[in-house]
C-alpha positions as CSV (number, residue, x, y, z in Angstrom):
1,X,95.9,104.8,106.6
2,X,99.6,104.5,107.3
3,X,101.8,106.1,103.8
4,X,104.7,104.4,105.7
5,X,105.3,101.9,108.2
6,X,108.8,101.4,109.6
7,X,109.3,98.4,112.3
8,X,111.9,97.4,114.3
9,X,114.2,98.6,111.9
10,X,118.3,97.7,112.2
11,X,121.5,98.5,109.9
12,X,125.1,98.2,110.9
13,X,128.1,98.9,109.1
14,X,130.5,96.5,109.6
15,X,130.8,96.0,113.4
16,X,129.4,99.7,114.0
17,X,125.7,99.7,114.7
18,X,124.2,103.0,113.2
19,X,119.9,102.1,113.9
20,X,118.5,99.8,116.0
21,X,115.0,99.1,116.3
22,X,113.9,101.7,115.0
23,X,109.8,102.1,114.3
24,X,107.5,104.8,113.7
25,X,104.6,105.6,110.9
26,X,103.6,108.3,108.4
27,X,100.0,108.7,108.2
28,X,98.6,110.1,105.0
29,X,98.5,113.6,104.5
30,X,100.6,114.3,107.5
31,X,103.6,116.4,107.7
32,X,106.0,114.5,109.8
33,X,109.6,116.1,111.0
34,X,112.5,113.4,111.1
35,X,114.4,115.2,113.9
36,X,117.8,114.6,114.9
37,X,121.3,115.8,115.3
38,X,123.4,115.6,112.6
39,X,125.0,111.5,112.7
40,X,121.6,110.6,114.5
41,X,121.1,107.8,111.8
42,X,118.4,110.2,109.3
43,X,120.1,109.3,106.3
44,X,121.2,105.7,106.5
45,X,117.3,105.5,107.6
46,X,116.1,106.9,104.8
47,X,118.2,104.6,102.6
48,X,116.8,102.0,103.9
49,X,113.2,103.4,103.2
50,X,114.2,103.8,99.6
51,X,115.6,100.8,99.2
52,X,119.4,102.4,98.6
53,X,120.4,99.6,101.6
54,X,119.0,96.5,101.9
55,X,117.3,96.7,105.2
56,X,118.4,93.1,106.8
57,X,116.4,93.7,110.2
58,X,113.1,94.8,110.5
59,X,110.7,96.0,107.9
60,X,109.4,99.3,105.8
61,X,106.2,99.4,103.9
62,X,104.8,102.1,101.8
63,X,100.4,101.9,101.8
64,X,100.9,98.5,102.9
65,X,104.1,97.6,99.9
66,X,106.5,95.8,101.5
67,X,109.9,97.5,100.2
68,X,111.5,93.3,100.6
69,X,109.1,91.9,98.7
70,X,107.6,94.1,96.3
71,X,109.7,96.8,95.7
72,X,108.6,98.5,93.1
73,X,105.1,98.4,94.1
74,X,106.2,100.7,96.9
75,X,108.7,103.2,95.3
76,X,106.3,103.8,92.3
77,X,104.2,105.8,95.5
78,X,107.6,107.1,96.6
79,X,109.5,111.0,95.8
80,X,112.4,111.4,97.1
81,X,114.6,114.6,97.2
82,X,118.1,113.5,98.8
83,X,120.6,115.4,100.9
84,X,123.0,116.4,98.2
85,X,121.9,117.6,95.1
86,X,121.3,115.1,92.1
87,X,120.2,117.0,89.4
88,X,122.0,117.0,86.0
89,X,123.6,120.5,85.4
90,X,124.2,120.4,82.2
91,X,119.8,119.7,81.4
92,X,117.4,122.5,81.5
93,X,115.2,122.1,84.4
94,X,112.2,121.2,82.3
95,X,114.5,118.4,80.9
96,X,115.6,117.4,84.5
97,X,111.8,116.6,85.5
98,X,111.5,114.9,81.5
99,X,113.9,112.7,81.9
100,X,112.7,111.6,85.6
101,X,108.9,111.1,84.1
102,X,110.7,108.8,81.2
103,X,112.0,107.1,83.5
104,X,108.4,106.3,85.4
105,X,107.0,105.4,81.8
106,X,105.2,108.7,81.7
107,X,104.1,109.9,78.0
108,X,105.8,112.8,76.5
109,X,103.0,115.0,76.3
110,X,102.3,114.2,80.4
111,X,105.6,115.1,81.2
112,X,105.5,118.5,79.6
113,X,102.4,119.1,81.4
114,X,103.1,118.1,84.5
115,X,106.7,119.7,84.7
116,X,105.1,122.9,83.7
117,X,102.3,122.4,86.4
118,X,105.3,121.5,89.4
119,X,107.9,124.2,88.5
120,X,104.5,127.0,88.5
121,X,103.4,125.8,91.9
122,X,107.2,125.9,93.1
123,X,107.5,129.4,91.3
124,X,110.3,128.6,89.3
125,X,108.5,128.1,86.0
126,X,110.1,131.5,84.6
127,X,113.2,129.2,85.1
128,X,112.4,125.8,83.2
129,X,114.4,126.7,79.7
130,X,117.3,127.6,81.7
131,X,120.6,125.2,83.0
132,X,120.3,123.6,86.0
133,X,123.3,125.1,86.7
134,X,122.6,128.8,86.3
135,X,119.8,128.0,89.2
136,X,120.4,129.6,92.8
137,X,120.8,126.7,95.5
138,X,117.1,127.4,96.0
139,X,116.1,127.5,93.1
140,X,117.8,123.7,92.5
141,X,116.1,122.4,95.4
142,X,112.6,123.5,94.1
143,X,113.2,121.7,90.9
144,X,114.2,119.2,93.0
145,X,111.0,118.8,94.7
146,X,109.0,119.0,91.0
147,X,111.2,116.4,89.6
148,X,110.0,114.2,92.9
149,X,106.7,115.1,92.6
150,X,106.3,114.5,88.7
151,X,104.9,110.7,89.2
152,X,102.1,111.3,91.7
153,X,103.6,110.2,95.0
154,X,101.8,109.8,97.7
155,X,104.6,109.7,99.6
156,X,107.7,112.6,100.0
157,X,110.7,111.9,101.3
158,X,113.4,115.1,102.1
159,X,116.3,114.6,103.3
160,X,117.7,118.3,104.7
161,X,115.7,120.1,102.1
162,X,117.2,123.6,103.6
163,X,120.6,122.5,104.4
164,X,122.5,125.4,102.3
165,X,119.2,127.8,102.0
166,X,118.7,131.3,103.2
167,X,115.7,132.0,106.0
168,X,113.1,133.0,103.3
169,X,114.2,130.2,101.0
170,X,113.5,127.5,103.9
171,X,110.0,129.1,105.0
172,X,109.1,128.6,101.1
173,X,109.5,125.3,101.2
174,X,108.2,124.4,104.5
175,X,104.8,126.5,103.3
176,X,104.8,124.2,100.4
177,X,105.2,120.8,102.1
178,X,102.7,121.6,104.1
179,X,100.3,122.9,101.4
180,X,100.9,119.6,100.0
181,X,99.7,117.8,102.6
182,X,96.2,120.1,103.0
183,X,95.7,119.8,99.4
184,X,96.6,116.5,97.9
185,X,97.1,114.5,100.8
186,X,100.4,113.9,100.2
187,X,102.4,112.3,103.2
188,X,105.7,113.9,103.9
189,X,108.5,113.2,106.3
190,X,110.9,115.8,106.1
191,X,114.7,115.2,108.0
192,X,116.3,118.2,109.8
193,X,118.2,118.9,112.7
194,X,116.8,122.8,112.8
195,X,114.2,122.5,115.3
196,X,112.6,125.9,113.7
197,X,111.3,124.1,110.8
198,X,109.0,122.0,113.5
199,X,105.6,123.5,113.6
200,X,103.1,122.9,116.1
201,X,100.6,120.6,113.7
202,X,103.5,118.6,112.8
203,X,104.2,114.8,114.0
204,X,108.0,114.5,115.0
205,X,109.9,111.6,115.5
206,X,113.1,112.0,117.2
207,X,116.1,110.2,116.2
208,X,119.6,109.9,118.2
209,X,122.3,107.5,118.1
210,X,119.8,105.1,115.8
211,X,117.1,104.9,118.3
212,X,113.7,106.4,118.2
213,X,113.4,108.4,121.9
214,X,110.0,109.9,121.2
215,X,107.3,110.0,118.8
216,X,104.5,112.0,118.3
217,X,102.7,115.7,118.0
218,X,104.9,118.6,118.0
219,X,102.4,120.3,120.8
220,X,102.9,117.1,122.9
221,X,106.4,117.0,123.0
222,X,107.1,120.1,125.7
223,X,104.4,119.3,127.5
224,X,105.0,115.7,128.1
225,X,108.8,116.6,129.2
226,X,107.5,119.2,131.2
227,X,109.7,122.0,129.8
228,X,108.7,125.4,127.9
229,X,109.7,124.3,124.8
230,X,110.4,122.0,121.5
231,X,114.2,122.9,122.2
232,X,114.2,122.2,125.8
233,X,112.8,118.8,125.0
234,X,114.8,118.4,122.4
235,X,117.7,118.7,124.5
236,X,116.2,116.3,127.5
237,X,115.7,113.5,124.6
238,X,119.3,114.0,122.9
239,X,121.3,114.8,125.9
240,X,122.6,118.2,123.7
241,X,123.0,121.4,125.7
């Protein structure tokens, strides 16, 4: 089963178009790399997934939600972790994922559970008493992640998760997406213009200048290009040198 559906999806602003027709899907419990230089379209897309823009041509739904006409339906399966960060400085981290659960109608106890169950498998739990801001940027983005997870998604969104992370920081992560997506069947699709964070399971859709110019399995991609690698194709696709 399709976690998200995306067709023929459009958005301009003003007389600028920024995505045009664009349509691909997320199965369940796949890891899915939104690739594409930086101005490709990734975030304006995945405002209009989320429901941040009103998505006036075409159509997104989320296990078969339609985001226009039952949107709640569809972002109650929905984390999202954006591009810049969004959590409250001045709240714990354990209060950062609290508040999120209160907001999702989840009971006090749950919340405490659950937060404490997210920030161990993130292994940041030592750090749940302590400010938000007295986290590393890493460290943030993992809370990050356990706030979005705190509801039960079935469904992550990440928007440049690594953008500002060191090497290990960004493997970390990656691991744990993809864990996810063994283990809970989690769907993810993960935005990035670093073509290392593709690995060779993944799906990848490639986004540039608001189109969709290929879609499928990472260990297609080279092959069907006929070049050596995900960056050679990536650079046929985009036009990039």
């Amino acid at each position: 089963m399709n976690a998200l559906s995306v067709e023929d999806l459009g958005h301009s602003f003003g007389s600028r178009r920024v995505l045009q027709g664009v349509s691909f899907a997320v199965a369940e419990g796949r890891m899915c790399i939104l690739l594409g230089r930086n101005g490709a379209g990734k975030t304006t897309l995945f405002s209009l997934i989320t429901g941040l823009y009103h998505a006036r041509v075409g159509s997104v739904q989320v296990f078969g939600q339609a985001m226009n006409a039952n949107p709640s339906a569809a972002l109650a399966q929905m984390g999202v972790v954006f591009q810049l960060p969004t959590l409250d400085l001045d709240l714990t981290a354990g209060e950062n994922l609290r508040y999120h659960a209160a907001l999702h109608g989840l009971p006090t106890e749950l919340s405490k559970e659950r937060s404490r169950e997210e920030l161990s498998r993130l292994e940041v739990l030592d750090r749940i008493d302590d400010p938000a801001r007295a986290l590393s940027g890493g460290q943030r983005r993992r809370v990050e992640i356990a706030r979005a997870l705190m509801h039960g998604p079935r469904l992550l969104l990440l928007d440049e998760p690594t953008t500002g992370l060191d090497v290990p920081g960004r493997r970390a992560l990656e691991q744990h997406m993809r864990k996810l997506c063994r283990e809970r069947r989690i769907a993810v699709l993960w935005a990035t213009h670093f073509l290392e964070e593709v690995a060779a399971d993944d799906d990848v859709v490639v986004l540039d200048q608001g189109r969709v110019c290929w879609a499928g399995g990472a260990d297609r991609i080279a092959p069907e290009l006929n070049v050596e690698t995900i960056a050679g194709a990536f650079a046929v696709l985009t036009g990039s040198p």
